[in-house]
C-alpha positions in Angstrom: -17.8 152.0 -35.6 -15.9 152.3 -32.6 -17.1 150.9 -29.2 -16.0 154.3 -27.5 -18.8 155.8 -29.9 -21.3 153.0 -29.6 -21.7 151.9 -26.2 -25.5 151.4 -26.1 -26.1 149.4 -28.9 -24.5 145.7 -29.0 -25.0 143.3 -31.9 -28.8 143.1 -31.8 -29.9 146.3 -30.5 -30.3 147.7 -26.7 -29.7 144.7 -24.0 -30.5 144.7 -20.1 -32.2 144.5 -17.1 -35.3 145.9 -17.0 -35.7 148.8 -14.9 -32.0 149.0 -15.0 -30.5 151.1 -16.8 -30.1 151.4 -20.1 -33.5 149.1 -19.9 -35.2 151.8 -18.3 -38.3 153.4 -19.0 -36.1 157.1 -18.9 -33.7 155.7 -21.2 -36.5 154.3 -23.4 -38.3 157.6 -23.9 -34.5 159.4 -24.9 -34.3 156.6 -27.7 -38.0 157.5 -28.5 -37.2 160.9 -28.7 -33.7 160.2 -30.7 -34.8 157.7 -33.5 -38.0 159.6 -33.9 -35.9 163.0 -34.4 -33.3 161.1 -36.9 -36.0 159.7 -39.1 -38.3 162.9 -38.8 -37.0 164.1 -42.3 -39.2 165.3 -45.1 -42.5 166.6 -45.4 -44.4 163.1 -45.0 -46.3 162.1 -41.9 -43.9 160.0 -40.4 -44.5 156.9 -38.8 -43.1 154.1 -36.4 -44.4 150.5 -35.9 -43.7 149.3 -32.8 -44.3 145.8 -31.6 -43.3 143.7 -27.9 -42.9 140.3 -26.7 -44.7 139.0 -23.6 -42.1 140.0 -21.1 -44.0 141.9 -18.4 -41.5 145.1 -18.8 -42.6 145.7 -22.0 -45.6 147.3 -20.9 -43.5 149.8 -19.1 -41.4 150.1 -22.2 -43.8 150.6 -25.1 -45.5 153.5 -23.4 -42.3 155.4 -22.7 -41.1 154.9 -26.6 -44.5 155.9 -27.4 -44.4 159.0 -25.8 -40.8 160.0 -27.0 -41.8 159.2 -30.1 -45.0 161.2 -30.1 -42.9 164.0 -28.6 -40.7 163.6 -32.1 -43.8 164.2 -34.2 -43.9 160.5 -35.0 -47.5 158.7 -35.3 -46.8 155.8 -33.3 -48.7 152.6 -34.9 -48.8 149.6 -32.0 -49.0 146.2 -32.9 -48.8 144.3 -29.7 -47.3 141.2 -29.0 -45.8 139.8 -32.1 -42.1 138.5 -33.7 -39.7 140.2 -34.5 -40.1 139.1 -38.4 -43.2 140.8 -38.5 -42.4 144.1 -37.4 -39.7 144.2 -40.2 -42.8 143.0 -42.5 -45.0 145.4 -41.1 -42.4 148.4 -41.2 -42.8 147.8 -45.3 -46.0 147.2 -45.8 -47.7 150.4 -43.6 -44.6 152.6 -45.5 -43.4 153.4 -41.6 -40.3 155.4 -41.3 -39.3 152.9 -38.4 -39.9 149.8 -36.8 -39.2 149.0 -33.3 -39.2 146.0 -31.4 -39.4 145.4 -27.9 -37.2 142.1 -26.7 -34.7 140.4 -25.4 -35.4 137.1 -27.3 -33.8 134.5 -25.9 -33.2 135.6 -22.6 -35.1 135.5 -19.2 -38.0 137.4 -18.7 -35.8 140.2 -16.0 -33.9 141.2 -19.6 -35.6 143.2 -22.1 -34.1 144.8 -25.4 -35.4 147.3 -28.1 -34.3 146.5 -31.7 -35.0 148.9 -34.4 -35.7 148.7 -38.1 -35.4 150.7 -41.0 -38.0 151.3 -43.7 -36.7 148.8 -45.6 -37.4 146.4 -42.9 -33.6 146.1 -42.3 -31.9 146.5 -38.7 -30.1 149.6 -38.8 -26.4 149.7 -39.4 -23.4 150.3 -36.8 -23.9 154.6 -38.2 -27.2 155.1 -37.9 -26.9 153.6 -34.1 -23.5 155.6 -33.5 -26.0 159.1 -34.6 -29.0 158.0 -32.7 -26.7 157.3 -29.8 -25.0 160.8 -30.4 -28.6 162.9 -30.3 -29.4 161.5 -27.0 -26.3 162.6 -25.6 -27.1 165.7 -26.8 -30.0 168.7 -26.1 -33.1 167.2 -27.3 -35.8 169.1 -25.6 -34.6 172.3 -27.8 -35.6 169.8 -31.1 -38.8 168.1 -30.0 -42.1 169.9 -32.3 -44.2 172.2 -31.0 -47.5 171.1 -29.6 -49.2 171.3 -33.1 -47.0 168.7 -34.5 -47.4 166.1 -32.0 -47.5 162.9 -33.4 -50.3 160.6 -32.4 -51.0 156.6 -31.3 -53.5 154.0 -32.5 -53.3 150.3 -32.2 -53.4 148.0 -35.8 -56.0 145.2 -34.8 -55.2 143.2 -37.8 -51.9 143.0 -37.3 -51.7 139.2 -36.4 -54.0 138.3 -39.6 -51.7 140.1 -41.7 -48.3 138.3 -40.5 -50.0 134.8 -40.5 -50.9 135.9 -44.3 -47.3 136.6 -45.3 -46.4 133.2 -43.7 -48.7 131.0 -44.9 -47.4 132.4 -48.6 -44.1 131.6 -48.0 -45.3 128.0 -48.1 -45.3 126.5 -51.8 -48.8 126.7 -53.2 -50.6 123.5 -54.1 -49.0 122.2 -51.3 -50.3 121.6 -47.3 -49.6 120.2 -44.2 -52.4 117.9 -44.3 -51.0 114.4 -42.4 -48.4 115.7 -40.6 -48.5 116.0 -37.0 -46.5 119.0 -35.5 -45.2 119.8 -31.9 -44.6 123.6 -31.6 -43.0 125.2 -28.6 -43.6 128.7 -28.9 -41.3 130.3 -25.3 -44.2 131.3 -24.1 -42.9 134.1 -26.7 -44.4 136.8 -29.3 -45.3 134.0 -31.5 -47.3 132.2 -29.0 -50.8 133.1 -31.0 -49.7 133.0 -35.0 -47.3 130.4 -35.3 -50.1 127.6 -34.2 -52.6 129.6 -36.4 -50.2 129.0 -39.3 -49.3 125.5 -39.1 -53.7 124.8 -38.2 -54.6 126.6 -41.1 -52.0 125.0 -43.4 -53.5 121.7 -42.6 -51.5 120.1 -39.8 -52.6 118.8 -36.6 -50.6 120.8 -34.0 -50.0 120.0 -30.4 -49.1 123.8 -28.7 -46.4 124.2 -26.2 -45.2 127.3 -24.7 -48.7 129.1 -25.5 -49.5 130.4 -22.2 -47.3 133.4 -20.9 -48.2 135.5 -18.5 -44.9 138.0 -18.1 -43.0 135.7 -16.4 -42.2 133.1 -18.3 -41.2 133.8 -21.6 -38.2 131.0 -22.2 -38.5 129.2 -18.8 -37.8 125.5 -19.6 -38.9 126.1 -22.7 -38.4 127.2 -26.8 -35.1 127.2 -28.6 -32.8 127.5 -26.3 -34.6 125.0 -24.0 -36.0 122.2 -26.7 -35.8 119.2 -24.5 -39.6 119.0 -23.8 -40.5 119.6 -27.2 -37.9 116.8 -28.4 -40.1 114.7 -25.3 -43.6 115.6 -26.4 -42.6 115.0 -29.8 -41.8 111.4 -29.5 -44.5 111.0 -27.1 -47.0 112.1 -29.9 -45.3 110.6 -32.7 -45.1 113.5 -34.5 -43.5 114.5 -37.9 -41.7 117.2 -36.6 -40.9 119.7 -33.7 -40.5 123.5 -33.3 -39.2 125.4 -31.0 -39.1 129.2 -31.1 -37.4 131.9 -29.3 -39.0 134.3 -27.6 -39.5 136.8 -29.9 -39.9 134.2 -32.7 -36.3 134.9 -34.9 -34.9 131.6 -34.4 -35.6 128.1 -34.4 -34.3 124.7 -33.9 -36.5 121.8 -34.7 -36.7 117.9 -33.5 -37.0 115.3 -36.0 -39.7 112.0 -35.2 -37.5 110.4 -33.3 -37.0 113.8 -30.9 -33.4 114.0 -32.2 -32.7 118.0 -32.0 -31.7 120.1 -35.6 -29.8 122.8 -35.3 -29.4 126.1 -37.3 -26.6 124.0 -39.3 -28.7 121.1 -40.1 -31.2 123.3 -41.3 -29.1 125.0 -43.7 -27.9 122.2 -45.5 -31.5 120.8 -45.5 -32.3 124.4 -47.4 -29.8 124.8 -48.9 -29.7 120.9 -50.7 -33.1 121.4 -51.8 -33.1 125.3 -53.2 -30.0 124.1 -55.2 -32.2 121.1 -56.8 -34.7 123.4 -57.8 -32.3 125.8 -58.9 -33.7 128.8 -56.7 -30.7 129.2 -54.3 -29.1 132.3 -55.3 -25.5 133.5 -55.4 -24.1 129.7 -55.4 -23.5 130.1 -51.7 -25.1 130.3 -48.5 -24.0 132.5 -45.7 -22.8 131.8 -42.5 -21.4 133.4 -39.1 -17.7 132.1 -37.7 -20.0 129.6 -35.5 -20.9 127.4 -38.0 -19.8 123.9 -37.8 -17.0 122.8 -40.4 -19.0 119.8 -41.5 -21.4 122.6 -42.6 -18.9 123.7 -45.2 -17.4 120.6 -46.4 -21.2 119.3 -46.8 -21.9 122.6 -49.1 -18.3 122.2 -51.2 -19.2 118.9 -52.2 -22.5 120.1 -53.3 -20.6 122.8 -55.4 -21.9 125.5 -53.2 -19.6 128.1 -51.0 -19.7 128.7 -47.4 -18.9 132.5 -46.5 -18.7 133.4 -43.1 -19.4 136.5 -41.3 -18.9 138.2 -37.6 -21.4 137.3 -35.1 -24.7 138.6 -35.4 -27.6 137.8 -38.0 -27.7 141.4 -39.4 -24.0 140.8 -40.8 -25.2 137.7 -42.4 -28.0 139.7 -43.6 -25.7 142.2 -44.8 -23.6 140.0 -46.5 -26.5 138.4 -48.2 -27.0 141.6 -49.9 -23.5 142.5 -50.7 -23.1 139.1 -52.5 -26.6 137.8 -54.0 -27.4 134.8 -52.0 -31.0 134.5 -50.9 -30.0 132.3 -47.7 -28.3 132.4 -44.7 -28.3 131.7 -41.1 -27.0 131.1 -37.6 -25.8 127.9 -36.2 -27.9 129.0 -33.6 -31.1 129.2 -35.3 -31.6 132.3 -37.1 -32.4 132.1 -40.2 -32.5 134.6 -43.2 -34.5 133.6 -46.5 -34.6 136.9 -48.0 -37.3 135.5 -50.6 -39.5 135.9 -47.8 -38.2 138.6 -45.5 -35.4 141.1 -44.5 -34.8 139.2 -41.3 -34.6 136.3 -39.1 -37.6 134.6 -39.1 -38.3 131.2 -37.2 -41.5 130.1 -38.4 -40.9 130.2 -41.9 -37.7 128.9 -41.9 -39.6 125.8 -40.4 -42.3 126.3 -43.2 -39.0 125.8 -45.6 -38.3 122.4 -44.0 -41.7 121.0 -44.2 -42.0 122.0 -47.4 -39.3 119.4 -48.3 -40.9 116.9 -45.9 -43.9 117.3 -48.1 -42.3 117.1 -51.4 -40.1 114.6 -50.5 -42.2 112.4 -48.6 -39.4 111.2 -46.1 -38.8 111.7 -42.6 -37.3 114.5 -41.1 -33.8 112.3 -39.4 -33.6 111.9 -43.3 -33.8 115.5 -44.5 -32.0 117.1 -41.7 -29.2 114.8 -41.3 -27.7 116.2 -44.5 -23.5 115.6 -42.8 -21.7 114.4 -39.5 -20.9 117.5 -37.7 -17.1 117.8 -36.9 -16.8 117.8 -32.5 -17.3 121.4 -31.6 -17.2 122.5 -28.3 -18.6 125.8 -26.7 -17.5 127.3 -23.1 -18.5 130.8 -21.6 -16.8 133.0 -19.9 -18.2 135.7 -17.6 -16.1 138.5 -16.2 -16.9 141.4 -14.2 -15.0 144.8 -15.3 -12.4 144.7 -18.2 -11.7 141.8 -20.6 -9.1 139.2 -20.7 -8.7 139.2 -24.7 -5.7 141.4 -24.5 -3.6 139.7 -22.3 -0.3 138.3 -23.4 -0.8 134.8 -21.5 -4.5 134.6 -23.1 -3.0 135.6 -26.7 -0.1 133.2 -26.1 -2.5 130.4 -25.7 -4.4 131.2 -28.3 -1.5 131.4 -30.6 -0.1 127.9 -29.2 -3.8 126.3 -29.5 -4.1 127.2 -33.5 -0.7 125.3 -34.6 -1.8 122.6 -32.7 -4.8 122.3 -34.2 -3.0 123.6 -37.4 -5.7 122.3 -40.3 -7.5 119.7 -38.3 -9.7 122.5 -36.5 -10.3 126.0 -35.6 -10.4 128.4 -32.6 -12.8 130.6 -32.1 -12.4 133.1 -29.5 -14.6 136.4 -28.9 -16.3 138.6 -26.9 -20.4 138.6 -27.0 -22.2 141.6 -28.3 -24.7 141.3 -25.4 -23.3 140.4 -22.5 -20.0 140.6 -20.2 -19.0 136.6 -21.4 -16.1 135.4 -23.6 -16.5 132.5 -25.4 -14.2 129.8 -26.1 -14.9 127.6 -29.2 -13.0 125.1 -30.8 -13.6 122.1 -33.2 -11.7 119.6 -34.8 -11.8 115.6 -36.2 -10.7 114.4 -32.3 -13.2 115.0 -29.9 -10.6 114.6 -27.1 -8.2 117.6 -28.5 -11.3 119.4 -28.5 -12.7 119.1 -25.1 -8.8 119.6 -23.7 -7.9 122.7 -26.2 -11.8 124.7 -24.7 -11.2 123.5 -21.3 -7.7 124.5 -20.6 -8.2 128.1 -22.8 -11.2 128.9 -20.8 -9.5 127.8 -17.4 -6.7 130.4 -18.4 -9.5 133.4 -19.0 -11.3 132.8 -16.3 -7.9 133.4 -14.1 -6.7 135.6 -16.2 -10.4 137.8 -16.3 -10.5 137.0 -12.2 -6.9 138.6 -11.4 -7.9 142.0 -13.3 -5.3 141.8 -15.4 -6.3 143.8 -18.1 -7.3 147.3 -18.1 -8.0 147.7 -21.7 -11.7 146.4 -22.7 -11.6 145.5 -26.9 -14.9 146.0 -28.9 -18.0 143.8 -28.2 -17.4 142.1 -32.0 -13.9 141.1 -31.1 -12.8 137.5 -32.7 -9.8 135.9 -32.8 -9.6 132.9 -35.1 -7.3 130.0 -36.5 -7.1 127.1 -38.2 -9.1 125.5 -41.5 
C-alpha cells in the first residue's frame, strides 16, 4: 500500500502526541466511527473490545472511540488497563468484531497510539488500514445508524482474571516457579497488575518494579527500553532472573543473575534451542526482522534451523509466521511471537518460555541465554524535520560504497522508522572498529544531507536499504 494512500497508520497503528493531532480526541472519534462502519457487516450484534495503557490521555481517548463507535452501531466492551496481548486474546474469546488498543508502548507518557485488531486477534493489514483511512476522509455522518441502532458500552470486570488464566497456561503443566526469585519491571505500563499476579501465583517470589503509575510515568527510567535498574535490583536481590516490560506489555528483555541484559536475540535462540529438542518448533525456522544480529543466524544454521527475515515491524513477522508454518518469531527488540500461545507480541509469556527452560534445565539464566557471541552491531538515529535524506545521490553513494566494503563480513542496514521522523543507520560486522566508523560517518552524511533540505521527495515509512551477508 502506498504511503500517499496510508498516511495515518505507520507500522504499529496510529502514533503521536496526544492532544495533537492525529492523537486527538476528534481524530479518535472519526477512527471510532470508521472501523466501527467497516466491520459493521452482517446481521450479528457487533462488537469491539477496547483496552488502554496507563498514559493519562487515554482517558480522553477511550471515551471519544467509544462514542464513535457507539455512533457505528458497535457495543463497545471496555477492558481497562491491560496489554496489548490480551486485547488480541480477548478480541477471540468474546467473538468481538474488533479489538482496539490504546498505546504508544514504548514511548513517553506525552505519545499515545491506537492499534487495532481483527477478529482473529490479528493486527489488521496495510488494506484494511488504507479503507478505514479512506471512510474517514469521506461523509460519515450520512452512514452512522439511526438512533434505534445505537450501539451500547459496559465494562468486563473479569478481564484481568481471564488474561492471567491464559498466561499461567502457557506455562508447562506439572511444572512451577517455586525457588526462583524474580525481579519484574513492569513501565509503570498496562501490565503493572497481572504480570506480578502471574509469576506469584505460579510459585515465584517476585520483587515488583514499575508497579505504581499514575499517568505520568509509564516508561520513565524504567521497563524495556530502560532495564538498567532492573539489571541493579536484580543483582542486589540475587535473583534468578529479571523482566522488564514495555509499556503496553508486547516486549521484553530480561537480566540474567548476574544483571547481564538479554535481548530479543538471546531470547530466540534460547527458544528456539529448546522447542527444537523437544521437537515442538514448527516450520524448521524461526523468524526474524532485518534487525537481527548475524550471530543470531549463524547460531540457528548450525542448529539445522533457518533464519528468515522480514521488514520492520512485528505484524510482518507475524505474517510471515503464517505464510510459512513456524510457530516462533520475534524482534531483536523484544517482541516476541509464540503463536502456540497467541496471535501477537506478548512479553510476559515469552518470559514464561524462558523460565520454563530454567526449570527444566535447572541451570542459570547466563547459561541459557548466552546461546552465541553476537557479531558488533551498531545502531545510530537520525531525526529530520520535513523530507527524507534516503533519496539523495551522496546518501545512496555512501551506501553503495559502505556495502562493498563490508562485502561479506557485514551488512548495512539503512531505513526509515514507521513511527517517527528518524532514519536509522545500522551496520554490523566481525571488526568492531569498521563498524563504529562505517555508522558514524553514514549518519554524519544524513544528518547534513537531511539538515541542507536536500531532498524533496519523502520514500515510504517501511523504506530499507540493505547489503552485505
Amino acid at each position: 500500500m502506498s504511503e500517499a494512500v496510508r498516511r495515518l497508520f505507520g507500522t504499529d497503528g496510529i502514533r503521536g502526541v496526544a492532544n495533537r493531532a492525529p492523537m486527538d480526541a476528534s481524530t479518535a472519534l472519526r477512527l471510532g466511527q470508521a472501523a466501527g462502519l467497516f466491520f459493521n457487516r452482517g446481521a450479528h450484534r457487533h462488537r469491539v473490545v477496547i483496552g488502554k495503557d496507563t498514559r493519562l490521555s487515554g482517558y480522553m481517548l477511550e471515551p471519544a472511540l467509544t462514542a464513535g463507535f457507539v455512533g457505528a452501531g458497535m457495543d463497545v466492551v471496555l477492558v481497562g488497563p491491560l496489554p496489548t496481548p490480551a486485547i488480541a486474546m480477548l478480541t477471540r474469546s468474546l467473538r468481538a468484531d474488533l479489538g482496539v488498543m490504546i498505546s504508544a508502548s514504548h514511548n513517553p507518557f506525552e505519545d499515545n497510539g491506537i492499534k487495532l485488531f481483527g477478529p482473529d486477534g490479528l493486527k489488521l493489514s496495510d488494506d484494511e488500514e488504507a479503507e478505514i483511512e479512506a471512510l474517514m476522509a469521506g461523509d460519515l455522518g450520512a452512514r452512522l445508524v439511526p438512533p434505534s441502532r445505537l450501539g451500547r458500552a459496559s465494562r468486563l470486570e473479569d478481564a484481568p482474571g481471564r488474561y492471567i488464566e491464559a498466561v499461567k497456561a502457557s506455562f508447562p503443566k506439572g511444572r512451577s516457579l517455586s525457588g526462583m526469585r524474580i525481579v519484574v519491571d513492569c513501565a509503570n505500563g498496562a501490565a503493572y497488575r497481572v504480570a506480578p499476579t502471574v509469576l506469584w501465583e505460579l510459585g515465584a517470589e517476585v520483587v515488583p518494579l514499575g508497579v505504581a503509575p499514575d499517568g505520568f510515568n509509564i516508561n520513565r527510567e524504567c521497563g524495556s527500553t530502560a532495564p538498567a535498574r532492573m539489571a541493579e535490583l536484580v543483582r542486589e536481590r540475587r535473583a534468578d532472573l529479571g523482566i522488564a516490560l514495555d509499556g503496553d506489555a508486547d516486549r521484553l528483555v530480561l537480566a540474567d543473575e548476574q544483571g547481564q541484559i538479554i535481548d530479543g536475540d538471546q531470547i530466540l535462540a534460547a527458544v528456539a534451542q529448546s522447542w527444537a529438542r523437544q521437537k515442538r518448533l514448527q516450520g524448521g525456522a524461526v523468524v526474524a526482522t532485518v534487525m537481527s544480529n548475524l550471530g543470531l543466524e549463524r547460531f540457528l544454521k548450525g542448529q539445522g534451523l533457518e533464519l528468515l527475515r522480514t521488514r520492520v515491524g512485528d505484524r510482518y513477522v507475524s505474517e510471515r509466521m503464517r505464510e510459512t508454518g513456524c510457530n516462533l518469531g520475534g524482534e531483536q527488540s523484544g517482541h516476541m511471537i509464540l503463536s502456540d500461545f497467541g496471535t501477537t507480541g506478548d512479553g510476559l509469556v515469552a518470559a514464561l518460555q524462558v523460565l520454563a527452560v530454567l526449570a527444566e534445565e535447572g541451570r542459570p539464566a547466563s547459561a541459557v541465554c548466552r546461546s552465541f557471541a553476537p557479531l558488533p552491531q551498531r545502531l545510530v538515529n537520525v531525526r529530520y524535520a520535513g523530507a527524507s535524506p534516503l533519496k539523495d545521490p551522496a546518501v545512496q553513494e555512501a551506501i553503495a560504497a559502505a556495502e562493498a566494503r563490508l562485502a561479506q563480513r557485514g551488512r548495512v542496514l539503512i531505513r526509515a522508522s514507521g513511527t517517527e521522523p528518524v532514519i536509522r543507520v545500522m551496520a554490523e560486522a566481525e571488526d568492531d572498529a569498521l563498524v563504529e566508523e562505517t555508522v558514524q560517518g553514514l549518519a554524519a552524511l544524513i544528518r547534513a544531507r537531511a539538515a541542507a533540505g536536500a531532498v524533496a521527495e519523502r520514500p515510504a515509512a517501511d523504506a530499507t536499504v540493505e547489503g552485505g551477508a
